[in-house]
RONUNU-908309 format. One record per residue (C-alpha): y negated, x, z; residue in one letter. Coordinates in nm, 4 decimals. Each point is the difference from the previous one (the first is absolute). Layout:
SITE_Y_X_Z_A
...
//
This chain:
SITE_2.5892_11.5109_1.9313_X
SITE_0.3515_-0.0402_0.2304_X
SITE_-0.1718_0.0442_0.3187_X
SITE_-0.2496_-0.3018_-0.0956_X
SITE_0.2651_-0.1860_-0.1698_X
SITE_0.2091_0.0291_0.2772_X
SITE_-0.2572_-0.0649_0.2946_X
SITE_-0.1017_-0.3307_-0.1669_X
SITE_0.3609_-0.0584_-0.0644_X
SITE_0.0530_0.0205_0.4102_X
SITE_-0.3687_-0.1445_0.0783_X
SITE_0.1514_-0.3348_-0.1902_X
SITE_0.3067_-0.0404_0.1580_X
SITE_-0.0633_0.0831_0.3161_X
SITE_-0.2778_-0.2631_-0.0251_X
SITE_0.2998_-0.2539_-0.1858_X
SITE_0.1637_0.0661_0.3573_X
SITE_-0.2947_-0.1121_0.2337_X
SITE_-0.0471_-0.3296_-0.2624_X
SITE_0.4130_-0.1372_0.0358_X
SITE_0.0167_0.0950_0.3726_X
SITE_-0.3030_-0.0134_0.1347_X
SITE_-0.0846_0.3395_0.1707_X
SITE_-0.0713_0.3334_-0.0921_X
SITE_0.2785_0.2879_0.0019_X
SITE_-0.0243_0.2762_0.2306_X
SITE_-0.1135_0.3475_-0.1066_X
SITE_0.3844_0.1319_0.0576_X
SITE_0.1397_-0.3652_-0.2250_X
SITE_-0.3109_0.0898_-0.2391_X
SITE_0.1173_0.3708_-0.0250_X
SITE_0.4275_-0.0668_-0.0303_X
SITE_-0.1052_-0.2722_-0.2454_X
SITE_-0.1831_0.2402_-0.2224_X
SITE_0.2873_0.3015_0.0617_X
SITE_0.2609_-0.2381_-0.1136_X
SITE_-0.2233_-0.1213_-0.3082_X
SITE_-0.0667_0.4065_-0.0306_X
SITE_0.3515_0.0794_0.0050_X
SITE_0.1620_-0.2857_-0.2195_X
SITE_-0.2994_0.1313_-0.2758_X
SITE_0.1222_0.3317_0.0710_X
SITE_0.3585_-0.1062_-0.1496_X
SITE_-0.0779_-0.2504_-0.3085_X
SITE_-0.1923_0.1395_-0.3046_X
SITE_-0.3146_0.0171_0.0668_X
SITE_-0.0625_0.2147_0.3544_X
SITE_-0.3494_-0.0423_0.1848_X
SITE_-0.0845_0.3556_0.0109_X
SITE_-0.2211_-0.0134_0.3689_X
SITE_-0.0601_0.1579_0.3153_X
SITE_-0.1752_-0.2696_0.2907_X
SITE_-0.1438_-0.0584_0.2551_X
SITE_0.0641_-0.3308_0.1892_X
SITE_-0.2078_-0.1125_0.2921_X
SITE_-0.0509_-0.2708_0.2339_X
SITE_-0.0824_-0.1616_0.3429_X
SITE_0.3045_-0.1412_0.0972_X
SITE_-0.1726_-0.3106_0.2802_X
SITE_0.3513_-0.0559_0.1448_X
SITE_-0.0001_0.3446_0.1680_X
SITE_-0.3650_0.0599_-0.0076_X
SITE_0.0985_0.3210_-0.1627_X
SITE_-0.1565_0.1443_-0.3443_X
SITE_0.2785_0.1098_-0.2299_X
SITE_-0.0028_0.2780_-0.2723_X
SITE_0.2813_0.0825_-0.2686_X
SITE_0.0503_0.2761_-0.2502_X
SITE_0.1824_-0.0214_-0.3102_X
SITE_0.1300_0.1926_-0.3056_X
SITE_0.0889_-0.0814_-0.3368_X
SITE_0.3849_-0.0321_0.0998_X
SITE_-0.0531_-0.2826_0.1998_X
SITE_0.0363_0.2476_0.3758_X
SITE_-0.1988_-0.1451_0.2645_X
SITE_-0.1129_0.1538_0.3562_X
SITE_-0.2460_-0.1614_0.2661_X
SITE_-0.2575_0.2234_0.1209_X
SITE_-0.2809_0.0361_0.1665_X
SITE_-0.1994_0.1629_-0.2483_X
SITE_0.0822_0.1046_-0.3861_X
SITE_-0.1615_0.1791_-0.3085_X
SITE_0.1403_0.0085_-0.3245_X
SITE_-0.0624_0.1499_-0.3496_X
SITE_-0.0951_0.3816_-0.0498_X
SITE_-0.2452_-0.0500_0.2616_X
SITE_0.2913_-0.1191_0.2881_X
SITE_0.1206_0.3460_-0.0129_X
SITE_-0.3379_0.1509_0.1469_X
SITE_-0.1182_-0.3153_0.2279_X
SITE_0.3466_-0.0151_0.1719_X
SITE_0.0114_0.3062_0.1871_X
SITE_-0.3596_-0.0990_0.1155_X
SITE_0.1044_-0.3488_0.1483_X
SITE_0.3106_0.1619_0.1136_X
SITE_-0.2049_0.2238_0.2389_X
SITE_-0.3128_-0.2428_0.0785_X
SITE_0.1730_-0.3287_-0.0047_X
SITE_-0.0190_-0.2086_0.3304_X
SITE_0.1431_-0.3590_0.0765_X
SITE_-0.2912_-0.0816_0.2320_X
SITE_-0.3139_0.1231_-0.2516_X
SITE_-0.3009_-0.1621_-0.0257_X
SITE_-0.1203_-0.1398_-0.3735_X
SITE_-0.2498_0.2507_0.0160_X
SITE_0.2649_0.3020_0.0952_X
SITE_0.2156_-0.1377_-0.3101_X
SITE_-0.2969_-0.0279_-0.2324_X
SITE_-0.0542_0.3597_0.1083_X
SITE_0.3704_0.1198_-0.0752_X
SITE_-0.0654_-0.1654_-0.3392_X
SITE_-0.3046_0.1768_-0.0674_X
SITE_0.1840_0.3126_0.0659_X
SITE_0.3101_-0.0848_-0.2080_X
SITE_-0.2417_-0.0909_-0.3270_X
SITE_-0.1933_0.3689_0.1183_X
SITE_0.3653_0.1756_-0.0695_X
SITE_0.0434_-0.1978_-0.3343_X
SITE_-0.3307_0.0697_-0.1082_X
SITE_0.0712_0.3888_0.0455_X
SITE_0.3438_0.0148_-0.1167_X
SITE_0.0674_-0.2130_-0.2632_X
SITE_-0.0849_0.0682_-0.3420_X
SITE_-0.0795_-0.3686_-0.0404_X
SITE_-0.3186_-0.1131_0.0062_X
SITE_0.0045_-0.3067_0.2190_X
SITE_-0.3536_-0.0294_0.1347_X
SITE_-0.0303_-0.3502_0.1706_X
SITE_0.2992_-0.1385_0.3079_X
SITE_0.0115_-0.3922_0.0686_X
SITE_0.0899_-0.0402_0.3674_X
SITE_0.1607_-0.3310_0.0825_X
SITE_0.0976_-0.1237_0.4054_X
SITE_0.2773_-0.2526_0.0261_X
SITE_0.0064_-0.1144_0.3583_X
SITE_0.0098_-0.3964_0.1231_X
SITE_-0.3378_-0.0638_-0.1349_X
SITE_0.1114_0.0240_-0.3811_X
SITE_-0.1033_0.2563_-0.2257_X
SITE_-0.3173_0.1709_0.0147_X
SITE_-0.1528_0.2655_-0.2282_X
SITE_-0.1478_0.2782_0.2174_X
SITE_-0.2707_0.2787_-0.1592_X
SITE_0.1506_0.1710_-0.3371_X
SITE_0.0435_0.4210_0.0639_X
SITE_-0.1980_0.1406_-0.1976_X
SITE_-0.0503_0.3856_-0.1071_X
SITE_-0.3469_0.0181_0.1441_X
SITE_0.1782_-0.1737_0.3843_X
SITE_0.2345_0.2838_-0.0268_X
SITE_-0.2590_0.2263_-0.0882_X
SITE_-0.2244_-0.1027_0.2860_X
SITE_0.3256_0.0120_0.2484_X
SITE_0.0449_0.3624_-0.1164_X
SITE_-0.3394_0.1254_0.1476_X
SITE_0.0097_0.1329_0.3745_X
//
């Protein structure tokens, strides 16, 4: 319930923002704007309770943007992130196959992978991935990963 509270919380203000001045904010502006609404919930009564993800295309740089964040409001930019129980498996695995200049295809790849390791460690049953690409197109769903993918990806 936080995390959707929250989200729709941020979705309408940053959206309040583009109506009184006319343009968007940038991913980074989008991301400090929800740290500092993270952190000033953190202090008053009722504390958002959320780890997120923030991402972007940021079309004054011509750079895509991605942003971690806990539940106490710390921030980092990265190029890649994974949180929740399955972060602590997937992160070692981007860690060592990560590459700035990969392909969608190579990163699709490295996600099938990561969901492989969840799949076998976790005690979880999560069965079905959304994959979503930001770039300077907008937002685009790409094919969910699914058990029987990383089945069929498992087979020499």
């Amino acid at each position: 319930l936080d995390t959707t509270q929250f989200a729709e919380y941020i979705h309408k203000n940053i959206q309040l923002y583009k109506i009184r001045n006319g343009y968007d904010l940038s991913p980074s502006a989008a991301a400090n704007f929800t740290r500092r609404n993270l952190a000033d919930y953190l202090r008053s009564r009722t504390p958002y309770m959320v780890n997120l993800l923030v991402a972007g295309y940021d079309t004054a740089t011509s750079t895509p943007e991605l942003y971690c964040m806990d539940y106490l409001a710390a921030m980092i930019k990265a190029p890649y992130a994974a949180h929740g129980y399955g972060g602590f498996f997937t992160t070692t695995i981007m860690d060592r196959h990560y590459k700035e200049d990969m392909t969608r295809e190579q990163a699709y790849s490295l996600m099938v992978e990561c969901v492989k390791e969840v799949h076998k460690r976790l005690i979880i049953n999560l069965p079905n991935f959304s994959v979503v690409v930001i770039d300077k197109d907008g937002v685009k769903d790409m094919k969910p990963i699914t058990p029987q993918m990383v089945a069929e990806t498992a087979k020499p």
